[in-house]
Backbone as a printed PyTorch tensor [residue, N CA C, xyz], in Angstrom:
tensor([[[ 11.1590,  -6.1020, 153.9180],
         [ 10.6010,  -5.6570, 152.6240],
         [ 11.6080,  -4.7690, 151.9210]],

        [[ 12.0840,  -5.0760, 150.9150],
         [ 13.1030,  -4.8860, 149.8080],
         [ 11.9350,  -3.8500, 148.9300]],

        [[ 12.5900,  -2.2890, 148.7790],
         [ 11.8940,  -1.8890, 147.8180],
         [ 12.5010,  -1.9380, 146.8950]],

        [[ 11.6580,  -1.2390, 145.2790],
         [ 12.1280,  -1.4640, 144.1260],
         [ 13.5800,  -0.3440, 143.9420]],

        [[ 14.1520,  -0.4290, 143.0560],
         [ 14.7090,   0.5380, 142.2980],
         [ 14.1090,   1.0750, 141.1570]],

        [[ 14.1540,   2.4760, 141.3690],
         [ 13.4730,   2.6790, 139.7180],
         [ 14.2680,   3.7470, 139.0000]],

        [[ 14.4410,   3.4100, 137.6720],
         [ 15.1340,   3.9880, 136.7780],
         [ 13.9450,   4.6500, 135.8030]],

        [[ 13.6070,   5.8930, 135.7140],
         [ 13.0180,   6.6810, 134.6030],
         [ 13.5090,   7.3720, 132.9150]],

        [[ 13.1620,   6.6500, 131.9510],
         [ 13.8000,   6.9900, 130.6950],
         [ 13.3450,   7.5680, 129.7860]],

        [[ 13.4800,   8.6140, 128.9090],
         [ 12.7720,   8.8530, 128.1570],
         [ 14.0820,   8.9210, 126.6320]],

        [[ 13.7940,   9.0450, 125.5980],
         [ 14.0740,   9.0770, 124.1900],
         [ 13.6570,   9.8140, 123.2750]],

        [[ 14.6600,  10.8640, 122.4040],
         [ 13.5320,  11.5490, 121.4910],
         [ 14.9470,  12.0050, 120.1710]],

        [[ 14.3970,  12.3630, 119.6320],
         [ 14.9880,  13.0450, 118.2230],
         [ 15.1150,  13.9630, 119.0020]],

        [[ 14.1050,  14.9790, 119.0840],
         [ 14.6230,  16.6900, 119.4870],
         [ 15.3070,  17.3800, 118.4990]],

        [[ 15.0450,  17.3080, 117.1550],
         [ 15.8280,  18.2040, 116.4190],
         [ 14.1830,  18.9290, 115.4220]],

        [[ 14.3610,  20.5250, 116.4300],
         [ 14.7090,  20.9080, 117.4220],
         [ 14.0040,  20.9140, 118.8330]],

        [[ 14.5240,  21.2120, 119.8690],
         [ 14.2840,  20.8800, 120.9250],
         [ 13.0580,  21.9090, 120.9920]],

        [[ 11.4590,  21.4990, 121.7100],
         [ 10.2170,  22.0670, 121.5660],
         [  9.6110,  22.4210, 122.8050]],

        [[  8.5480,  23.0300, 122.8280],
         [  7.7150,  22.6720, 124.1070],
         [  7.6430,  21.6070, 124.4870]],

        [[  7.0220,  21.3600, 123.7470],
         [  6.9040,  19.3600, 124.0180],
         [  7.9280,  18.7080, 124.2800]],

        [[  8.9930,  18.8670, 123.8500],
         [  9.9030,  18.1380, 124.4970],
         [ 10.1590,  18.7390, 125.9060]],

        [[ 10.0620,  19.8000, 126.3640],
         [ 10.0920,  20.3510, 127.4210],
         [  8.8820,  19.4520, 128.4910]],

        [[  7.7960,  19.2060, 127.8910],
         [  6.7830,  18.7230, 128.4930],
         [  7.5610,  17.4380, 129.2520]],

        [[  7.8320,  16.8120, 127.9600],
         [  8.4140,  15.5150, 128.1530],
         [  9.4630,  15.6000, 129.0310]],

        [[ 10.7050,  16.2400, 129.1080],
         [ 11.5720,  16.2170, 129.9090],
         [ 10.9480,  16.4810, 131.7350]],

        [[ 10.0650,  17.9260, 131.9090],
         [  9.1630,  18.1140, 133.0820],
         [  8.8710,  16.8560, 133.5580]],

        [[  8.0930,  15.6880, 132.5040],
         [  7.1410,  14.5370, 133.4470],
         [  8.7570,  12.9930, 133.5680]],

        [[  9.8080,  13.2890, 133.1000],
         [ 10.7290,  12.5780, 133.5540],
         [ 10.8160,  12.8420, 134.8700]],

        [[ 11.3430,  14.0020, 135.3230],
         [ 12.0230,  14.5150, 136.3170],
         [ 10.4300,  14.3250, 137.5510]],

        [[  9.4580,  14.7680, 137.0930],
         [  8.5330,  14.7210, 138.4110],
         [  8.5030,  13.1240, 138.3360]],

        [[  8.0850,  12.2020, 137.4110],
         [  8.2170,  10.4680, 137.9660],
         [  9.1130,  10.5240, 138.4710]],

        [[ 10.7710,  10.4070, 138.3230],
         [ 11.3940,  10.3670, 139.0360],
         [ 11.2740,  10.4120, 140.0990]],

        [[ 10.8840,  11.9670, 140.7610],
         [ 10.8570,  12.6880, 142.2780],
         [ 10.0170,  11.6930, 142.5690]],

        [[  8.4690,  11.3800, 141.7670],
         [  7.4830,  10.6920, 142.6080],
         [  7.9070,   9.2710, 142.8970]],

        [[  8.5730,   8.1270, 142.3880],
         [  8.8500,   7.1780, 142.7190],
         [ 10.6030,   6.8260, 143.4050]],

        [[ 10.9090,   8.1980, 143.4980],
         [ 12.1840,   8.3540, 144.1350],
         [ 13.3990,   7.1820, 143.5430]],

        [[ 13.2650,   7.8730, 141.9450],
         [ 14.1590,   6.7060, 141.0830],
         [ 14.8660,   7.9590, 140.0760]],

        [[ 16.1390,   7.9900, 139.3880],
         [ 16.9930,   8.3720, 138.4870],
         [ 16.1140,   9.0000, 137.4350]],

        [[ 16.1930,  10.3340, 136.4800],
         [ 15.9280,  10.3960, 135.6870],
         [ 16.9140,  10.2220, 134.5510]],

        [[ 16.4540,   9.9060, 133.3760],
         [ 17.7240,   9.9900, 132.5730],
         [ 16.9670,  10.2720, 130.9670]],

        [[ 17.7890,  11.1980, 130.3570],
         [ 17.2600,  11.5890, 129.5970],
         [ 18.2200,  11.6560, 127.6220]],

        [[ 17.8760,  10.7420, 127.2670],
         [ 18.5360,  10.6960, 125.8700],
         [ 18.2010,  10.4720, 124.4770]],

        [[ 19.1220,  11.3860, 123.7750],
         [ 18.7050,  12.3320, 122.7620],
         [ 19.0040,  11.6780, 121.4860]],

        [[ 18.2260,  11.3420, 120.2510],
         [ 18.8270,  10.8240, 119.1370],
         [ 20.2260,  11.1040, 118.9050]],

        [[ 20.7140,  10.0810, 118.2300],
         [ 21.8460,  11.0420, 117.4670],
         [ 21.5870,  11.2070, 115.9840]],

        [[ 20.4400,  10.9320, 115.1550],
         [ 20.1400,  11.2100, 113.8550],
         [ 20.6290,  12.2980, 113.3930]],

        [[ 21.1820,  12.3930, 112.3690],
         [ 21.9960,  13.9400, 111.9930],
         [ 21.9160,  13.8140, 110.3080]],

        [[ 21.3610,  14.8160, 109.9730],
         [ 21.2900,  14.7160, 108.4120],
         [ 20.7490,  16.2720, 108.3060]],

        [[ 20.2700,  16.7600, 107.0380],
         [ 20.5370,  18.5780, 106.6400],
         [ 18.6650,  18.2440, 106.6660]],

        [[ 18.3420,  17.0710, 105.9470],
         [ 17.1690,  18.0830, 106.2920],
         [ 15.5570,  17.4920, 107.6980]],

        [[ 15.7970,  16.3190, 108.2250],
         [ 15.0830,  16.4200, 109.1410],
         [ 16.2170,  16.1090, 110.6890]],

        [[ 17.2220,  15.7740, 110.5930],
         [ 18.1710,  16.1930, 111.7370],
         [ 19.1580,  17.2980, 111.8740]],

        [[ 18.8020,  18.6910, 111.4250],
         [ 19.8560,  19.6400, 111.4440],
         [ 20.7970,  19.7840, 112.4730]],

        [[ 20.5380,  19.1010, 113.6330],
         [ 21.5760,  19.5730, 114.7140],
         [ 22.2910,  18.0880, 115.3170]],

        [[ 23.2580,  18.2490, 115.5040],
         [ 24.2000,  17.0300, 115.4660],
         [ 23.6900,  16.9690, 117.4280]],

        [[ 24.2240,  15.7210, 117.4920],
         [ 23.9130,  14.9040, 118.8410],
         [ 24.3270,  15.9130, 120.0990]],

        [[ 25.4300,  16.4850, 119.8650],
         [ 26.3750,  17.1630, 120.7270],
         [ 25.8620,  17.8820, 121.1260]],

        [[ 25.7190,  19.2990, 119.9960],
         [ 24.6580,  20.3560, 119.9760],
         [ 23.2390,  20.1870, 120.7140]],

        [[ 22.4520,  19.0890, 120.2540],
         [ 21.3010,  18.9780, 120.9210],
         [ 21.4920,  19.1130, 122.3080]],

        [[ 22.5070,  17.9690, 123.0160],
         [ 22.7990,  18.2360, 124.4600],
         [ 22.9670,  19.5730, 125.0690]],

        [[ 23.8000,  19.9110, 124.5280],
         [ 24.6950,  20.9280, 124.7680],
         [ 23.2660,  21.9220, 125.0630]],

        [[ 22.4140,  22.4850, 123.8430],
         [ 21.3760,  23.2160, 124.0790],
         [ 20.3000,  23.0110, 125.1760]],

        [[ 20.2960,  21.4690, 125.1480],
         [ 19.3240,  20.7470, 126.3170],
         [ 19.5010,  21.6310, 127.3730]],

        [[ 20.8770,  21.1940, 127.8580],
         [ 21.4440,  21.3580, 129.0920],
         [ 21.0470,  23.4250, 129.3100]],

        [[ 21.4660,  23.8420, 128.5690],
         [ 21.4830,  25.4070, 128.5720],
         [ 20.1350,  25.8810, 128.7150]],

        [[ 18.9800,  25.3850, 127.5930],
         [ 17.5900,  25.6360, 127.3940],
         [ 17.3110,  25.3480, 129.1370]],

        [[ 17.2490,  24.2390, 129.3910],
         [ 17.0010,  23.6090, 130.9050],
         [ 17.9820,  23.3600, 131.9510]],

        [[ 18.3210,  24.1050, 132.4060],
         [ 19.7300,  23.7680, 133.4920],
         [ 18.7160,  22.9260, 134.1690]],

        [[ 17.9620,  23.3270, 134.5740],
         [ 17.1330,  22.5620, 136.5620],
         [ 17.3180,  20.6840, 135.8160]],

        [[ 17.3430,  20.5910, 134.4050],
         [ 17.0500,  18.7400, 133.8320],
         [ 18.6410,  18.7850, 133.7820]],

        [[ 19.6570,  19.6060, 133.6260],
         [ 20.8790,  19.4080, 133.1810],
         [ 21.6740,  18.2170, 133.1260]],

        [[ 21.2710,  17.4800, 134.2300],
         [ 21.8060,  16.6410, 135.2800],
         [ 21.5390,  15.1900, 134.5090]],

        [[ 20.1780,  15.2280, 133.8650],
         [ 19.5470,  14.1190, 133.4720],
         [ 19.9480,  13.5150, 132.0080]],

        [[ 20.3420,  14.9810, 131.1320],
         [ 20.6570,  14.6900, 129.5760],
         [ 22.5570,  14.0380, 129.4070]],

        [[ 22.0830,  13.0210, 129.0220],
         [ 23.5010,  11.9800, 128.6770],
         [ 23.9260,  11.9850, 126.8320]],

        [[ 24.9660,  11.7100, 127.6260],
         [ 25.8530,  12.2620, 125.5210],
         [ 26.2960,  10.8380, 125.8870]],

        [[ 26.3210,   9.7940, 125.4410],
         [ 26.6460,   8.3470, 125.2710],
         [ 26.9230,   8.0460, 124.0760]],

        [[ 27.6720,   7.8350, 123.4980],
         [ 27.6380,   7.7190, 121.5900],
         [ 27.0770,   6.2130, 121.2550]],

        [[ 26.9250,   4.9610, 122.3000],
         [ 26.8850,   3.9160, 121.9980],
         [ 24.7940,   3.7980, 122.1470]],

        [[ 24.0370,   4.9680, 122.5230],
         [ 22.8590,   4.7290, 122.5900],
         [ 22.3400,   5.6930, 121.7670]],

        [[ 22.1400,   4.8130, 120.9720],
         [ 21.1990,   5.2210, 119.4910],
         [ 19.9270,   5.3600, 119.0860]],

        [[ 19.3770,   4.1940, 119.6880],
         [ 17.7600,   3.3480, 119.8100],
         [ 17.1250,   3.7030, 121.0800]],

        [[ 16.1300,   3.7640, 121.5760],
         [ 15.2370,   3.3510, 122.3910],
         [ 16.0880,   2.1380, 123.2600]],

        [[ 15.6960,   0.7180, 122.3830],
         [ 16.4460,  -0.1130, 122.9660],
         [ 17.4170,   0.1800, 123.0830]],

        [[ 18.3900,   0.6230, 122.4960],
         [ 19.8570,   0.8200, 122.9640],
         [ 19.9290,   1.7750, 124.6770]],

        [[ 18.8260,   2.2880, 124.9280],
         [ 18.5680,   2.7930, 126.2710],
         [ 17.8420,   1.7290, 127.2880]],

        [[ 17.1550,   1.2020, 126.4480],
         [ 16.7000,  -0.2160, 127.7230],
         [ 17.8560,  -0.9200, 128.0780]],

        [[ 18.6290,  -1.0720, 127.2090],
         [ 19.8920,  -2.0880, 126.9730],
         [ 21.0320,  -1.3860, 128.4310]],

        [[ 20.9990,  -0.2820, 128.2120],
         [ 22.1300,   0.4820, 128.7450],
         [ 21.7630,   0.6250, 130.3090]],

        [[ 20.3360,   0.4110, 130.7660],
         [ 19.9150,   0.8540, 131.9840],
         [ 19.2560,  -0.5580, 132.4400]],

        [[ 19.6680,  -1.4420, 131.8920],
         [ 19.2500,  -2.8520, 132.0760],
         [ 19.8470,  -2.9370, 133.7060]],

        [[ 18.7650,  -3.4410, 134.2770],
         [ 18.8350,  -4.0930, 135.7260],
         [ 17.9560,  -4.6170, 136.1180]],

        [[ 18.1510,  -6.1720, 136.5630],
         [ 16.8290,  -7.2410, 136.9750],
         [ 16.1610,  -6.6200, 138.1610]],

        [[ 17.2330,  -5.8460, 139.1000],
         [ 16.4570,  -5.5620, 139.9450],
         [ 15.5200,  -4.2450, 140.0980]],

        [[ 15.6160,  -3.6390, 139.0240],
         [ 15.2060,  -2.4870, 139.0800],
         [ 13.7190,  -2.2210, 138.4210]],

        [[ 12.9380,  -1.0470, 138.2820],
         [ 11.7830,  -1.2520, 137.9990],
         [ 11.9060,   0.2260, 137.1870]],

        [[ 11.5880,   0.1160, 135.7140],
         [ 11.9350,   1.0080, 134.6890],
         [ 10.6730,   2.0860, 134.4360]],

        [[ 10.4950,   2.9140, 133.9140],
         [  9.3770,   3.7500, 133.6920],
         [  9.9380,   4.5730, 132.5350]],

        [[  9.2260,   4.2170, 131.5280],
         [  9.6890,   5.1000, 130.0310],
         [  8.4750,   6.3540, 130.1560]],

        [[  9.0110,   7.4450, 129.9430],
         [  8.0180,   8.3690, 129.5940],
         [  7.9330,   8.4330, 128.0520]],

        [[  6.6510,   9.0160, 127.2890],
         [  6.3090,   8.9380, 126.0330],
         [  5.5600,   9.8510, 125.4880]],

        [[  5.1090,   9.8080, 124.6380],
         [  4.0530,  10.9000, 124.0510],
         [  2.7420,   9.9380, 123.6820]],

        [[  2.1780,  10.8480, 124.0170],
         [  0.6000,   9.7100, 124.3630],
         [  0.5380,   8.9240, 122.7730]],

        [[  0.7850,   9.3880, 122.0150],
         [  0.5450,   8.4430, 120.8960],
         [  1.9400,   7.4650, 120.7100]],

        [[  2.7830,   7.7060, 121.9720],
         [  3.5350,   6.1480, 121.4480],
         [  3.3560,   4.9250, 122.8390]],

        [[  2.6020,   5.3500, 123.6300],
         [  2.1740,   4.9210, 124.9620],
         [  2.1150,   3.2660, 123.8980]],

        [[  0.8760,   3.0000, 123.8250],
         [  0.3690,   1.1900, 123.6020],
         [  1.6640,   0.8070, 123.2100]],

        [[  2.3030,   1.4180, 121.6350],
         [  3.1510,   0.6840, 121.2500],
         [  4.1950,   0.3220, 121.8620]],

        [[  4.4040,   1.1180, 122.8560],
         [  5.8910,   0.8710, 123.6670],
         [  5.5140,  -0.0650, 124.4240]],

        [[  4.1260,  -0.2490, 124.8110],
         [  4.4720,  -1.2700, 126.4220],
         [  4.1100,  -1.9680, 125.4200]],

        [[  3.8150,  -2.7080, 124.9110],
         [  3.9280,  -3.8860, 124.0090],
         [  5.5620,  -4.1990, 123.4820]],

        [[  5.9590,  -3.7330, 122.1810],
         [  6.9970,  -3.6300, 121.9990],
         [  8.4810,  -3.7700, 123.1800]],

        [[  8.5650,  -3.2160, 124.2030],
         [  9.7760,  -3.1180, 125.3590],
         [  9.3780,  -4.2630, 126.2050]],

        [[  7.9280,  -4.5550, 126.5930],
         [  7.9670,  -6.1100, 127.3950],
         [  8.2730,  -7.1820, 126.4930]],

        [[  7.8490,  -7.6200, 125.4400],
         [  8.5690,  -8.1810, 124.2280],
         [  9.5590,  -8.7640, 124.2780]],

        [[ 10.9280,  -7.7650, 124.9560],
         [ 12.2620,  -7.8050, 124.8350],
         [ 12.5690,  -8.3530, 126.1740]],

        [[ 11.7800,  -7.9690, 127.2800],
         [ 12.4210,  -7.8660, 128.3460],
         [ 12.4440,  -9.3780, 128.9530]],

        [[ 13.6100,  -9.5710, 129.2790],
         [ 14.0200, -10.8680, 129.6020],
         [ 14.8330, -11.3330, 128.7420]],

        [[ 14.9890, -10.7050, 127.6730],
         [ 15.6960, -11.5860, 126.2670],
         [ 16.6550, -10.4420, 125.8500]],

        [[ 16.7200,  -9.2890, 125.7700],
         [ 17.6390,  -8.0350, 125.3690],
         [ 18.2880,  -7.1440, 126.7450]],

        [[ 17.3580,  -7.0210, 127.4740],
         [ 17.4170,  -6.7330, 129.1340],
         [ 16.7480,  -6.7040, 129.3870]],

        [[ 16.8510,  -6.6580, 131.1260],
         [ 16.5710,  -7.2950, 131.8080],
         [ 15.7380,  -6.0230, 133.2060]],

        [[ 14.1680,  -5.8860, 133.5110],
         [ 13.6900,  -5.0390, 134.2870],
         [ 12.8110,  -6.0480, 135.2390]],

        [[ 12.9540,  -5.3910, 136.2020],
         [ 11.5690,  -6.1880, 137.1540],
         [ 10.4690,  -5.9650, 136.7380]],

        [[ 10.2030,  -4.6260, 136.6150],
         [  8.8470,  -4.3990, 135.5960],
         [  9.0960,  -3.4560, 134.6920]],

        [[  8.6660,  -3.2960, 133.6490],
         [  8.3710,  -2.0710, 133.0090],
         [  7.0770,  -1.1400, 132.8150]],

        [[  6.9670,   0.1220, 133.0930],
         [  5.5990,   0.9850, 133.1520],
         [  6.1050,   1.8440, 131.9820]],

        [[  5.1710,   2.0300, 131.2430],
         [  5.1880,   3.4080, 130.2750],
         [  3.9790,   4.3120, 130.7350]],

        [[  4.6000,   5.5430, 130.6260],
         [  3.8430,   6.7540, 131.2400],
         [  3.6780,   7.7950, 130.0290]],

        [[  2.9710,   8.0870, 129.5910],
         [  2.1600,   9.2220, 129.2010],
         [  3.0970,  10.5730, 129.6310]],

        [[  3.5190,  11.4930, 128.8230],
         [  3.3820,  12.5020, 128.5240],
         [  2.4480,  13.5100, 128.8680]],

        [[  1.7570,  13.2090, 128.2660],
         [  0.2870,  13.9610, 128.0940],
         [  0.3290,  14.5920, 126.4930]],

        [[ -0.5980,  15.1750, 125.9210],
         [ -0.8410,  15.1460, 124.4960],
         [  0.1080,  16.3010, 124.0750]],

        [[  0.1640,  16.3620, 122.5860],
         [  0.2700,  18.0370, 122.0130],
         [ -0.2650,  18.7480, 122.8010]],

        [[  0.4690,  19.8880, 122.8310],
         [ -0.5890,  21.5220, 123.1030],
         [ -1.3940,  21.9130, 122.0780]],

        [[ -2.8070,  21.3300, 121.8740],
         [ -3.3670,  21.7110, 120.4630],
         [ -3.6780,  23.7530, 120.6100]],

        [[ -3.0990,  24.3040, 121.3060],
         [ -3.1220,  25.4680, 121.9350],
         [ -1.7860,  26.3040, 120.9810]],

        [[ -0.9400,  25.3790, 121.4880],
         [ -0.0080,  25.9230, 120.7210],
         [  0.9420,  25.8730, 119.2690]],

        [[ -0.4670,  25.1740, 118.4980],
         [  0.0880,  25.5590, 117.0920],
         [ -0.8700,  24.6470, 116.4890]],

        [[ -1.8780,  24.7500, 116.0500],
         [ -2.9350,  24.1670, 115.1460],
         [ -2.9320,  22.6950, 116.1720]],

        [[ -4.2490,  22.3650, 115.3520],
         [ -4.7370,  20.9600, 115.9040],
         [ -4.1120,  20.0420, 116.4450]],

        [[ -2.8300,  19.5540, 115.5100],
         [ -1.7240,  18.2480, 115.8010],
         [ -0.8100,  19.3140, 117.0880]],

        [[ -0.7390,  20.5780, 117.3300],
         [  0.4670,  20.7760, 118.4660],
         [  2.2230,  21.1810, 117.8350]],

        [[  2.5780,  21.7830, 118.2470],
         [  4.2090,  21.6750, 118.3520],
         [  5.3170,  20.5820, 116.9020]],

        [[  4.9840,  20.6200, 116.5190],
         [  6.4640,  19.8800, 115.6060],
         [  7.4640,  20.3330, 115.1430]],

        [[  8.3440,  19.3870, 115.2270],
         [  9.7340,  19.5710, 115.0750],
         [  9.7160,  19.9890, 113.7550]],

        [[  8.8910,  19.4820, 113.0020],
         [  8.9330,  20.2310, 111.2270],
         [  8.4840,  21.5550, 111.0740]],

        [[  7.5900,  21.3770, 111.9360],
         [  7.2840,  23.0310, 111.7860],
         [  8.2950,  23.8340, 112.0260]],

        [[  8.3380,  23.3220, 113.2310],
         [  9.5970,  24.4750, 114.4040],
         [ 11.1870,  24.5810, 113.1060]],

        [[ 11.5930,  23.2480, 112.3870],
         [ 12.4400,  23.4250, 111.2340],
         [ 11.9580,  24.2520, 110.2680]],

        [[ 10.9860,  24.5270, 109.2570],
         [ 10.2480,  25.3130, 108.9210],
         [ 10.3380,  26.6590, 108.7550]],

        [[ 10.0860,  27.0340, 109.9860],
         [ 10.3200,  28.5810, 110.6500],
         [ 11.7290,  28.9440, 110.8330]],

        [[ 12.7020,  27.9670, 111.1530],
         [ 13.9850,  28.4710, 111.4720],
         [ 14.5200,  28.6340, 110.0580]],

        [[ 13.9520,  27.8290, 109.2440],
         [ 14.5430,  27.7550, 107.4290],
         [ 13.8630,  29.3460, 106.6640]],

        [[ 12.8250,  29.5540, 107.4690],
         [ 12.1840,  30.9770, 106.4880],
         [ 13.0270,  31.8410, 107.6040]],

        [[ 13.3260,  31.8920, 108.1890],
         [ 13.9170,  33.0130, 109.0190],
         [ 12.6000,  33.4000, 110.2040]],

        [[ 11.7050,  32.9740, 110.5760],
         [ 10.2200,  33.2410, 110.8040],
         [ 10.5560,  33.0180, 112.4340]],

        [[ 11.4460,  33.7350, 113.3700],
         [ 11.7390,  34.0810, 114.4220],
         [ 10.7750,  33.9730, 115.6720]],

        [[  9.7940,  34.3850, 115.3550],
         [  8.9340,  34.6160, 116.3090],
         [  8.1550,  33.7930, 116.4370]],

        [[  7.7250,  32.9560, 115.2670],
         [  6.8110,  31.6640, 115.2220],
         [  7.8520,  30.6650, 115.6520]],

        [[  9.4820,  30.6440, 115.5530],
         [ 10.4360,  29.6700, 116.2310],
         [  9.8270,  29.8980, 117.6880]],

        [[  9.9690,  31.0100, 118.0510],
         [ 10.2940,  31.4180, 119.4070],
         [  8.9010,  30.5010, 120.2840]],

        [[  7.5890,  31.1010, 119.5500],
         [  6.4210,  30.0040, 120.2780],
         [  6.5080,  28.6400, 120.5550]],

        [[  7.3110,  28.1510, 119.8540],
         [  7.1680,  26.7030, 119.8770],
         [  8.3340,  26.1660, 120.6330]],

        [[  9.2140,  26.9540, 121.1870],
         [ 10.6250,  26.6900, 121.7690],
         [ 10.2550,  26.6610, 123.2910]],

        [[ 11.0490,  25.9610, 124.0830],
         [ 11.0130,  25.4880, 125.7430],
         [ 11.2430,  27.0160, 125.9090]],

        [[ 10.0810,  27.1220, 127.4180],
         [ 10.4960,  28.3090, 128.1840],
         [ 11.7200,  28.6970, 128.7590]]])
């Protein structure tokens, strides 16, 4: 009995990097541990003044610092842009993939990424995993956003940055 390989992926803008993305990065690294497969973790490179203020580099760069214990996991690749461009890059028939997500992109992804698979690359299976939701705790109803969290850093509003930023 041949077990699987499993490769764990996740994808995000991150500009700027949040709780939630913290969330998100946390449930990479524990799938990982739990199915004893790779985490890997990569970051838009969208860069523009007013909803990508921080260039690709930077994002890493902060990743890595904000979170040393994930350090390991965040990749600076210039050729992965997309989502797919990360299925593409971690493509292996023999392997068995697990995208982490944010509960509201859960359906669309496992629809959308099996779609491809077999025809763009290539997984033994693909699972999408849940996140788990916003913190409706920590900042009105919808949770954490990156607009907000831009927002606050644009008024100078320090302390409302600071809530919404990874521990």
């Amino acid at each position: 009995f041949m077990s699987s390989k499993h490769v764990v992926v996740t994808f995000g803008r991150a500009s700027p990097i949040t709780a939630g993305h913290q969330k998100l990065f946390d449930k990479v690294a524990e799938t990982a541990k739990k199915v004893g497969g790779e985490g890997h973790i990569h970051l838009s490179q969208s860069f523009d003044s007013k909803k990508n203020p921080l260039s690709h580099d930077i994002k890493v760069d902060l990743a890595k610092k904000m979170m040393p214990h994930h350090a390991k996991m965040f990749h600076n690749e210039k050729k992965v842009k997309t989502l797919f461009d990360v299925m593409k890059h971690h493509s292996d028939p023999e392997a068995e993939l697990h995208v982490i997500a944010g509960s509201d992109r859960v359906e669309e992804y496992k629809k959308k990424l099996n779609d491809y698979n077999g025809k763009d690359y290539h997984y033994k299976k693909i699972h999408v995993h849940s996140a788990g939701d916003r913190d409706p705790d920590a900042e009105g109803a919808e949770g954490i956003s990156g607009t907000k969290m831009r927002m606050h850093a644009a008024n100078g509003n320090f302390s409302e940055f600071k809530k919404g930023a990874p521990t």
